[in-house]
C-alpha positions in Angstrom: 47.4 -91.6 -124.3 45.5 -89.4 -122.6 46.8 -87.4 -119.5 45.0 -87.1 -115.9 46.3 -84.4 -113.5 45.4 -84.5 -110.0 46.0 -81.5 -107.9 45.8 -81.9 -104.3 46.0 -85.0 -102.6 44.5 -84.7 -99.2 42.3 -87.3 -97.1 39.3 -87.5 -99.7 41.6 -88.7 -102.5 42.1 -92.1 -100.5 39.8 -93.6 -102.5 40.0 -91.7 -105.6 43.8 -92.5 -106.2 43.1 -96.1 -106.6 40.1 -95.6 -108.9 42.4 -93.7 -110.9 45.8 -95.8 -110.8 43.5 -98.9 -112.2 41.7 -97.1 -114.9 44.7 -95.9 -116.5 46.3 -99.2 -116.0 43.4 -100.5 -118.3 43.0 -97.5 -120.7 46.4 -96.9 -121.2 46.6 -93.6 -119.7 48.8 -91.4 -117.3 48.4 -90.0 -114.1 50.1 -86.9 -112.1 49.5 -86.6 -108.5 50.6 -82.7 -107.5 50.3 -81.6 -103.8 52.6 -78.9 -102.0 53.9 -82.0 -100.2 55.7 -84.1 -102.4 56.0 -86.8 -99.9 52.0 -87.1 -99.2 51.7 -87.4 -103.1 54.3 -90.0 -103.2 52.9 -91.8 -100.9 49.6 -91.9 -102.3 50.9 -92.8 -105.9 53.3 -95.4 -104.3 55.1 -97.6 -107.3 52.4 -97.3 -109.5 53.9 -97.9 -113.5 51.0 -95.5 -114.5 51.4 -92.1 -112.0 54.1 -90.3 -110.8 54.6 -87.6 -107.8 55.2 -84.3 -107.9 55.6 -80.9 -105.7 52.9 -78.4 -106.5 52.9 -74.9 -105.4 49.7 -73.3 -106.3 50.8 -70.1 -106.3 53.7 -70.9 -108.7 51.9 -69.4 -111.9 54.7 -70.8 -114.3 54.1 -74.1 -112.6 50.7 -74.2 -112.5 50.4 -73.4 -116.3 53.0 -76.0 -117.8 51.0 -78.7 -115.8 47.7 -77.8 -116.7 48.5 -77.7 -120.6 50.2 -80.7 -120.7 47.3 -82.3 -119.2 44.0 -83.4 -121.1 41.9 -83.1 -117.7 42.4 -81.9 -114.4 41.1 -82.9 -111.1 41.0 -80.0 -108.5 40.8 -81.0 -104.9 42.9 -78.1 -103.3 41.2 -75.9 -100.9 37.9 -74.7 -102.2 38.6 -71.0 -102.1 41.7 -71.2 -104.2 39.7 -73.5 -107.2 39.6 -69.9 -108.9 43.1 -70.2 -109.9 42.6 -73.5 -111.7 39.4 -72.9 -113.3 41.2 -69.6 -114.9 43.8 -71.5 -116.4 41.8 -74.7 -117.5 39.7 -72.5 -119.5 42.9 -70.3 -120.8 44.6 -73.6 -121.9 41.2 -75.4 -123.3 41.2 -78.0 -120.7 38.3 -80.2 -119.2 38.0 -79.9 -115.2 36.1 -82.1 -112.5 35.8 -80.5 -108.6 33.9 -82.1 -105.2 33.8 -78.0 -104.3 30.7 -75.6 -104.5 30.2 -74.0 -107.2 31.1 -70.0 -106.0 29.5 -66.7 -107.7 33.1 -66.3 -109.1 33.5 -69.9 -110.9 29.8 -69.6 -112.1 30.9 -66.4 -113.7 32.9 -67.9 -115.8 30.2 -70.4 -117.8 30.1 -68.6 -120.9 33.7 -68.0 -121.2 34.5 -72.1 -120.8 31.5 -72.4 -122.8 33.7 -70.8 -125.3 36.7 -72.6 -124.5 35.0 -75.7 -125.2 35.7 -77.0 -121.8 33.4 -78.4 -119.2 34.4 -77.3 -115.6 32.5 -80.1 -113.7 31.8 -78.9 -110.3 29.9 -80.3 -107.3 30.8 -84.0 -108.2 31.6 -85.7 -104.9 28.9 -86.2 -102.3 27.4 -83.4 -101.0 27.3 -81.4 -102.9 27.5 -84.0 -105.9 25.8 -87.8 -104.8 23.2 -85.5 -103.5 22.5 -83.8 -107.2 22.6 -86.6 -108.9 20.5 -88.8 -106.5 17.6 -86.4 -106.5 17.8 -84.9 -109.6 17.1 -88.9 -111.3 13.8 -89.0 -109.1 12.5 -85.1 -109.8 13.3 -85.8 -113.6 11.1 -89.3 -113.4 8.7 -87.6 -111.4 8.0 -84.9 -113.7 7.4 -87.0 -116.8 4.7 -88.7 -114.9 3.3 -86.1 -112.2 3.7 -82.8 -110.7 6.0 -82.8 -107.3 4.7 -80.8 -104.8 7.9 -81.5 -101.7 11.1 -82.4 -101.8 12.8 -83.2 -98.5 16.8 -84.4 -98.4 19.3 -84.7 -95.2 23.0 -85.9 -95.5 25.0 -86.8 -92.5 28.4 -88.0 -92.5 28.6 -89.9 -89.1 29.9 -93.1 -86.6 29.0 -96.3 -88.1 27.4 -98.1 -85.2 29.8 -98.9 -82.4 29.8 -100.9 -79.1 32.0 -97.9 -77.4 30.1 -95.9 -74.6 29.8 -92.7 -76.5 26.2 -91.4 -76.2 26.7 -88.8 -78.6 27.1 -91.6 -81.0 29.7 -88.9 -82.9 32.7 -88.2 -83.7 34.7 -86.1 -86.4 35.1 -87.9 -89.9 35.6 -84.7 -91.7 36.6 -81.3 -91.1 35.9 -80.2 -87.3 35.8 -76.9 -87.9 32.7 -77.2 -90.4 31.2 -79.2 -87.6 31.7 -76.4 -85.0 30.4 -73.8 -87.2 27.7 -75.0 -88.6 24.5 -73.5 -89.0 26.1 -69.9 -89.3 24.2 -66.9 -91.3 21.0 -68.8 -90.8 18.3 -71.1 -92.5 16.1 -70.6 -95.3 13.7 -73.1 -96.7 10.1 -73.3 -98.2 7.1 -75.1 -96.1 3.8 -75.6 -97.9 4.3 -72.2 -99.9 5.3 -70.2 -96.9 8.5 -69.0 -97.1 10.4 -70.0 -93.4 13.5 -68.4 -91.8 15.3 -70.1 -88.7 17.9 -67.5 -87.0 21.4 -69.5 -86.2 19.9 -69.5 -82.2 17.0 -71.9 -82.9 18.8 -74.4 -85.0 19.6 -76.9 -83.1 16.0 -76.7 -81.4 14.0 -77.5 -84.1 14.9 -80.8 -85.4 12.8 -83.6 -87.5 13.7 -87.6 -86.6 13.6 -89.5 -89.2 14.0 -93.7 -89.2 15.5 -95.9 -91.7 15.1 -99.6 -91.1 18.5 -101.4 -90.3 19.6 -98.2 -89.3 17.2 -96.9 -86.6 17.0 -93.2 -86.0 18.4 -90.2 -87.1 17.9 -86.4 -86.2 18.0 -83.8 -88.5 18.7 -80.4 -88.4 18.0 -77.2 -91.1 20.7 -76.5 -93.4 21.8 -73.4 -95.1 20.1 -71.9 -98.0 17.5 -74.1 -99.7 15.9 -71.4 -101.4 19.0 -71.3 -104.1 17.8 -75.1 -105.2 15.1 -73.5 -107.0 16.9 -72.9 -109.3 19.7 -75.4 -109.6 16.9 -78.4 -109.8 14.5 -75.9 -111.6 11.5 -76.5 -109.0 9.9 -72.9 -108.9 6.5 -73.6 -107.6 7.4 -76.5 -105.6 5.6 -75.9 -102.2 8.0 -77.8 -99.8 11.7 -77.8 -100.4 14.2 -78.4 -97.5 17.8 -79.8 -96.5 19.2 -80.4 -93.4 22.2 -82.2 -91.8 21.8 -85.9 -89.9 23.1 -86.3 -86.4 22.3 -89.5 -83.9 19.0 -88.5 -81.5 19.5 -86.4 -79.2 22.9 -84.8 -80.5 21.3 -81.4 -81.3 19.9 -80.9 -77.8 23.1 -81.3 -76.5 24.7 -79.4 -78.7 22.5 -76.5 -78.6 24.2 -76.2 -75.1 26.8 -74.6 -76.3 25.6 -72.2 -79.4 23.0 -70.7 -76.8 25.8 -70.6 -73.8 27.8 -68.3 -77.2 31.0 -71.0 -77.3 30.6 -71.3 -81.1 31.0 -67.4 -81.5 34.2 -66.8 -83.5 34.1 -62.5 -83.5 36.7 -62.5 -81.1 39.7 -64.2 -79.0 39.1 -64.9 -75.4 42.0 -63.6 -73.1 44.4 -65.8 -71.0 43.7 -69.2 -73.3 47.2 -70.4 -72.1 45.7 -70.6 -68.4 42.8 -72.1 -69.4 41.1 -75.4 -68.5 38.1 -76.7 -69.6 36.0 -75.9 -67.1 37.4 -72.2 -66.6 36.4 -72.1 -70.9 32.6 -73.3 -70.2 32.6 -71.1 -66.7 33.4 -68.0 -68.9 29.8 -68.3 -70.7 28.3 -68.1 -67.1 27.2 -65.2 -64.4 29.3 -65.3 -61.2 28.0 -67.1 -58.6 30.8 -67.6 -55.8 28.1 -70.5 -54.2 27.2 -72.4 -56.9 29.2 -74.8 -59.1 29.9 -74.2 -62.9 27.1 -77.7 -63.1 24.5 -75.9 -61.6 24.9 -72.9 -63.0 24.7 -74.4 -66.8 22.1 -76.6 -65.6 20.0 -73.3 -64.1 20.4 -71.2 -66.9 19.9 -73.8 -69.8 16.8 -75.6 -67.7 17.7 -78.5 -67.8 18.6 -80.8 -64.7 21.8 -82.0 -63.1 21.2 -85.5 -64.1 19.5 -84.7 -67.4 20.8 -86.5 -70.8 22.6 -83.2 -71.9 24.4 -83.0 -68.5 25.7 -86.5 -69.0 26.7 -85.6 -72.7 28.5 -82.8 -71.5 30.1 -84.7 -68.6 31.5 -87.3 -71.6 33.2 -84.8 -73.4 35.5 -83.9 -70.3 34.1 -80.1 -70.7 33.7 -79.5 -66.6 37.3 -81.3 -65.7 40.0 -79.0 -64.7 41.9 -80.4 -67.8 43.9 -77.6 -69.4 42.9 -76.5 -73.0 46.0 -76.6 -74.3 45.9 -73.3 -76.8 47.8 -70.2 -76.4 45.1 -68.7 -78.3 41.8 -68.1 -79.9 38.2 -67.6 -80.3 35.5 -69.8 -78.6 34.7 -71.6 -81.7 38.4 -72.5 -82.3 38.8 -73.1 -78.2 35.7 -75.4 -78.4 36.8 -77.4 -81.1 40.1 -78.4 -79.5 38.7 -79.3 -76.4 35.9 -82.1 -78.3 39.0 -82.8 -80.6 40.5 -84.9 -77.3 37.2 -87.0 -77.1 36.0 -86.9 -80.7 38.7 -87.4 -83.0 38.5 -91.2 -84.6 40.5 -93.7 -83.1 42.1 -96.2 -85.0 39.2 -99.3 -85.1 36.3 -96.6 -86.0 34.7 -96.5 -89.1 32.9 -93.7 -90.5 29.0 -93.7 -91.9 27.6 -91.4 -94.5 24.2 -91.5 -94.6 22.0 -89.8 -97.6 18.6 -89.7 -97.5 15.6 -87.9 -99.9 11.4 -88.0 -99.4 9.7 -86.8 -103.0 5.8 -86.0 -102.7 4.2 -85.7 -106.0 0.7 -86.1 -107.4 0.1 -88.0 -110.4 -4.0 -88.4 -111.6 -5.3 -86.9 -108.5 -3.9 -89.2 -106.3 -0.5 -88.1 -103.9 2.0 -90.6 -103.5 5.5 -90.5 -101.7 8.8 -91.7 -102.5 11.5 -92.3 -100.1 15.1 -92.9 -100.9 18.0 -93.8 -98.9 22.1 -94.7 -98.8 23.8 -95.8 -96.4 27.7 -95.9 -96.4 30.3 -97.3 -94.3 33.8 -97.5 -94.1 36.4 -100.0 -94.1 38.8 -98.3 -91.8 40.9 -95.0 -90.9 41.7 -94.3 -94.3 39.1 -96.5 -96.6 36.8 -93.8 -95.6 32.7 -93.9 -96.6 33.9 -90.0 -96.9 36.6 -90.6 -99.3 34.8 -93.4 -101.5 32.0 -91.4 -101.7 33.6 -88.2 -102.9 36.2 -89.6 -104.3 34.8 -92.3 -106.4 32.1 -89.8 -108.5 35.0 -87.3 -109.5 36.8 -90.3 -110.6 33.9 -91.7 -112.3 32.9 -88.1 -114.1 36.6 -87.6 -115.3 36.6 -91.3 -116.8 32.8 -90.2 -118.8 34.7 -86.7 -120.4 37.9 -88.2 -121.3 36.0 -91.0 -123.3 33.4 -88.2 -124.6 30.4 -89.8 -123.2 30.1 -85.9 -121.5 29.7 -83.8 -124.3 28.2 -80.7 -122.5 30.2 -77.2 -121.8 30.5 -74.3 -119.7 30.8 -74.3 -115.6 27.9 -76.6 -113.8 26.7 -79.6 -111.2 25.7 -83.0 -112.6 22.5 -81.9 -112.8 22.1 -83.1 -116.5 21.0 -86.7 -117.6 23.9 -87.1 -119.8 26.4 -86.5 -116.5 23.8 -87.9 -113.5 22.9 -91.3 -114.9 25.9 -93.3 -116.3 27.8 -91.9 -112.7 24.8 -93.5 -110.7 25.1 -96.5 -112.7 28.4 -97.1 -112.4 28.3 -96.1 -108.2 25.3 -99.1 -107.9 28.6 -101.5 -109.2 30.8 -100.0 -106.9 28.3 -100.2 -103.9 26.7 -97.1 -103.8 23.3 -97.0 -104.6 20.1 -96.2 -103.2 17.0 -97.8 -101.9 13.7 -96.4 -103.1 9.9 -97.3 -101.6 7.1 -95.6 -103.2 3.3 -95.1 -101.1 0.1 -93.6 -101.3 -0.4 -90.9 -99.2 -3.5 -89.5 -97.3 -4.5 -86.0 -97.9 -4.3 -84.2 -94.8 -5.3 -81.0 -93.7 -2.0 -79.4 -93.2 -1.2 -76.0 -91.4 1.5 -73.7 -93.1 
C-alpha cells in the first residue's frame, strides 16, 4: 500500500482531491489530507473509505516530521514561501515530492542534496508554471530534432469564460486578486530578434500584442516578468525571440493602465484616513486640486483621454467615482484598490472561469521558416469545478501517480522539463480534456526591424 500525503487543501485542490480519492480507490492506496483547518480538509475528503482528515500545523516540527516519514510521497500546496520547510524534511526522511509552486533560489539549492537522497522534488507541475513547461518544452524538443528554432512566443491568462453579463472588462477575479493588482512589478525583460528589451513597470500596460484564436476571438496580451531566465530552463541560448506575457480581454490593459500611471497600485506606503474614505475621495487622492473641476474631468485631463472614452466607461463600471465608502480601516493603494474592484469583480455564483494557454514556435528547417501555433482553451464547470483547479490540480495529481509507480525515475529538485516527466502527463491531460491544438505554416521572410 502505498501512502499519499497532501498538505494544504485550499481552492486549487478542488479538482485534485478527486483525482486522488479515485486513484487510490483503484490502486489500493491511502490518502491524508492535512490543512491548518481540519474542517476545510474534512470537507474536502468527505466519506471517502480511502482518505482521512487531519489538522496540520506547519510550524509544528514534530508534526510535520512524523507525517512526512510515514508517507511515501508528499504533495505540497501550502503557501509558496513556506515549501522550504517541506522540501527540507522530504529530502531528510528520503521522500518523493510534487509542488504547482516556483521553483525559489533556496529549493533549487537543494538539487544535489535530494539528488543524494534519492528523491525527486517535482516542482512547477500545475499550470503556469507547469502545463506551460511541459506544453512548450514537447514542441522545442520536436523542433530541434528537425530544425533550428529561431522564436518562441507563449501568453497564459486565467480569465471569464464568455458571458452574456454587461461587464466590458470581460474580467473578473478567478485566482488570487492580489497577484492581479500587482502585477507587472520589478519590470519586464525579454529577447526580440537578438536585442535584448527592457519594459519599466510604467509602460506595461501600454504596450500590448492582440492575439486571435478562432472560437475564441481576441485576446490582449501583456509582457510578463523575467523571460531571460527561460534560457536556461528550456536550454534556448541563441534563440533570437523569446517572450511571455499574461492574456486579458481587448482593451483591459488600457483601462487598467489608468490606475498604475494615476500610482493606485503603489504599495510603499499606507494612505491616511482609509476609514473615511469613499471611492471617489481614493481615486481623487491621485489627482491635483482643482476646487472647479470634477474628480471625471480631472482623470480624464491628465490621462488624455475623453469623458465619454471606453476607459471612462470601464472605470464608471467598477463604481470607482461613486461616493461608496471603501470599507478598510487601513492600507496601501494597492490593498485599497483591490477591495474596491473586489465589490464588482469577485465571481458570482453562475460564472465560470477560462484558462487560456497559448504558444507561437518559429523555426527553420532546410532553408525554409515555418511557424507553429498552439493553443488550450479551458473552462469551468462552476464555482468550485474551476478550469484553475483542474488545471493545476489534475498535473500534480498526474505526476504523483507517474513516481509512485516508477515511471519517473529521475532525482534531485526540477520542472517537468524532461521527456520522461512532460510526455506521459500530457498524454494522460488529452484523456482528461486538456490538450492542445497545433497548426503548422510557412512563413514569409520579412525584413524585420530589431
Amino acid at each position: 500500500m502505498k501512502n499519499i500525503l497532501l498538505l494544504g487543501a485550499g481552492r486549487s485542490t478542488n479538482t485534485l482531491i478527486p483525482y486522488l480519492k479515485e486513484l487510490c480507490i483503484q490502486k489500493g492506496w491511502r490518502l491524508k489530507v492535512g490543512d491548518f483547518s481540519e474542517e476545510l480538509a474534512r470537507r474536502k475528503v468527505m466519506n471517502s473509505p480511502v482518505a482521512s482528515a487531519f489538522r496540520f500545523d506547519l510550524f509544528d516540527e514534530n508534526q510535520r516530521a512524523k507525517e512526512i516519514k510515514h508517507a511515501d510521497i508528499v504533495i505540497s500546496m501550502v503557501p509558496a514561501h513556506l515549501h522550504y520547510l517541506i522540501v527540507k524534511d522530504c529530502i531528510r526522511f528520503g521522500k518523493n515530492m510534487t509542488s504547482a509552486s516556483y521553483i525559489s533560489d533556496e529549493i533549487k539549492g537543494l538539487h544535489e542534496e535530494a539528488r543524494s537522497s534519492n528523491v525527486i522534488v517535482l516542482k512547477e507541475c500545475g499550470l503556469d508554471p507547469g502545463i506551460d513547461h511541459m506544453s512548450a518544452m514537447k514542441v522545442i524538443d520536436e523542433i530541434k530534432q528537425r530544425g533550428e528554432l529561431q522564436a518562441f512566443e507563449t501568453f497564459t491568462g486565467g480569465l471569464l469564460a464568455p458571458s452574456t453579463k454587461d461587464n466590458p472588462w470581460q474580467y473578473k477575479f478567478t485566482w488570487n486578486p492580489r497577484n492581479v493588482v500587482m502585477a507587472g512589478k520589478g519590470g519586464v525583460k525579454f529577447i526580440q530578434q537578438g536585442r535584448f528589451k527592457y519594459i519599466p513597470y510604467h509602460k506595461i500596460f501600454s504596450r500590448t500584442e492582440v492575439v486571435y484564436l478562432p472560437g475564441y476571438g481576441y485576446f490582449e496580451g501583456y509582457a510578463n516578468r523575467d523571460s531571460l531566465k527561460y534560457l536556461d530552463i528550456y536550454n534556448l541560448r541563441g534563440i533570437k525571440t523569446l517572450f511571455r506575457g499574461t492574456f486579458r480581454r481587448p482593451n483591459f490593459c488600457r483601462a487598467w493602465n489608468i490606475f498604475v500611471q494615476l500610482g493606485a497600485t503603489e504599495d510603499t506606503y499606507e494612505m491616511e484616513k482609509v476609514s473615511e474614505m469613499s471611492h471617489r475621495q481614493f481615486i481623487n487622492s491621485f489627482l491635483p486640486y482643482n476646487p472647479h473641476d470634477s474628480v471625471e474631468l480631472k482623470l480624464a485631463h491628465n490621462m488624455n483621454i475623453g469623458l465619454e472614452s471606453q476607459e471612462m466607461f470601464m472605470l464608471k463600471w467598477l463604481d470607482i467615482f461613486k461616493e461608496t465608502p471603501v470599507g478598510l480601516d487601513q492600507g496601501t493603494p494597492a490593498q485599497i484598490l483591490e477591495h474596491i474592484l473586489m465589490k464588482k469583480w469577485a465571481m458570482e455564483a453562475d460564472d465560470k472561469d477560462m484558462i487560456v494557454m497559448w504558444h507561437k514556435f518559429d523555426y527553420e528547417v532546410e532553408g525554409q521558416m515555418k511557424q507553429i501555433q498552439s493553443h488550450m482553451v479551458i473552462e469551468g464547470d462552476d464555482l468550485e469545478n474551476t478550469a484553475m483547479a483542474k488545471t493545476v490540480g489534475l498535473p500534480l495529481g498526474i505526476a504523483t501517480k507517474l513516481i509512485l509507480e516508477g515511471k519517473i525515475k529521475l532525482k534531485g529538485v526540477m520542472p517537468p522539463i524532461e521527456k520522461e516527466i512532460y510526455l506521459p502527463i500530457l498524454d494522460e491531460l488529452k484523456i482528461q480534456g486538456i490538450e492542445f491544438k497545433e497548426s503548422e505554416m510557412p512563413l514569409k521572410t520579412e525584413d524585420k526591424n530589431p
